[in-house]
TIROVO-530605 format. One record per residue (C-alpha): residue in one letter; residue number from 1; y, z, x. Coordinates in steps of 0.25 Angstrom, whole numbers, m for minus. Layout:
("A",NUM,(Y,Z,X))
...
END
This chain:
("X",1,(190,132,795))
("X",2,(190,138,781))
("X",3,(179,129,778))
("X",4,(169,133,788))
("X",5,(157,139,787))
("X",6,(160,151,791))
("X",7,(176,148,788))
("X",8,(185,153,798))
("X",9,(196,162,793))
("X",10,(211,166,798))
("X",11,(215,152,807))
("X",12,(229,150,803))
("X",13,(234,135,804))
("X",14,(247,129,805))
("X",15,(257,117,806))
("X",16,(261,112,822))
("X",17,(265,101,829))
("X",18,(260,93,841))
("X",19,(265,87,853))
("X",20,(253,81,861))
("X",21,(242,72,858))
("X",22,(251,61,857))
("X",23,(258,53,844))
("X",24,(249,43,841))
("X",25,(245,49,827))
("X",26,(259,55,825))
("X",27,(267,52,813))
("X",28,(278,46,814))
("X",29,(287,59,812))
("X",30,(277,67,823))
("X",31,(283,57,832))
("X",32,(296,58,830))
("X",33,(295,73,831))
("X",34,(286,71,843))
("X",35,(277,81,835))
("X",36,(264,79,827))
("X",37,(260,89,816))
("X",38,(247,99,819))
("X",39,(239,110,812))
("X",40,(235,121,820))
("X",41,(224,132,817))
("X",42,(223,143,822))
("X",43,(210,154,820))
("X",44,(205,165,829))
("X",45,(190,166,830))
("X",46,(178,167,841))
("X",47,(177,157,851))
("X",48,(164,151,846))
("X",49,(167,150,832))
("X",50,(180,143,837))
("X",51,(170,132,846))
("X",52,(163,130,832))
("X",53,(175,128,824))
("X",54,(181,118,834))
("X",55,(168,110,832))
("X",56,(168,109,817))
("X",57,(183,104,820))
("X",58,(179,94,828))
("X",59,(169,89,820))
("X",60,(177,90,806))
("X",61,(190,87,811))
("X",62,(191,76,823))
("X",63,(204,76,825))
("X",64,(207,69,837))
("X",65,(219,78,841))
("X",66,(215,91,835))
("X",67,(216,103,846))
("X",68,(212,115,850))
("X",69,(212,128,858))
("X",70,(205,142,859))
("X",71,(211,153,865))
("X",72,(207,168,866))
("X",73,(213,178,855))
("X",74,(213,191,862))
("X",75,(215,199,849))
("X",76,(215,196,834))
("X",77,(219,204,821))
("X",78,(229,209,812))
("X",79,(240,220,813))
("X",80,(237,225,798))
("X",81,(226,223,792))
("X",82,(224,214,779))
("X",83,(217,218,768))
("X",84,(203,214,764))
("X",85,(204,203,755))
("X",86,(191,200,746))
("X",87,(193,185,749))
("X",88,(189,184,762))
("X",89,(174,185,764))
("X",90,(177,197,776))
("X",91,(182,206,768))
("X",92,(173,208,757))
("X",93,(166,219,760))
("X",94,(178,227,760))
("X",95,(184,220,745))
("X",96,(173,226,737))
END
């Protein structure tokens, strides 16, 4: 996602495991657990740019089990504020 043009900033991924779709491509210790390894990712952004980026997934990625859902955020922010760094391109102005 970081390699897009725009990239998308701020999704957070993480480790978890699965229990549907079957076992057929499960290792041999996700059997015997009964569990099979996943990475989820997790970003808030506008509707339309998340219909895009689920294209560009498709198309890059065709993974024949990889899933998705979009649910509405109602509210988004920080309880403090962080200060501007002069790394990420949004907060330049206020870096000079």
């Amino acid at each position: 996602m970081l390699s897009l043009d725009p990239p998308i900033p701020g999704f957070t991924t993480w480790d978890a495991e699965g229990h549907g779709f079957g076992f057929a491509s499960a290792t041999v210790s996700e059997r015997v657990r009964g569990r099979v390894k996943k990475n989820l990712i997790t970003a808030v952004i506008e509707r339309a740019e998340a219909e895009n980026l689920l294209q560009i997934i498709a198309q890059k990625v065709p993974v024949p089990h990889l899933t998705f859902w979009i649910e509405p955020v109602e509210r988004f922010g920080r309880l403090q504020p962080l200060k501007p760094t002069c790394t990420n391109p949004v907060d330049r102005e206020t870096c000079q």
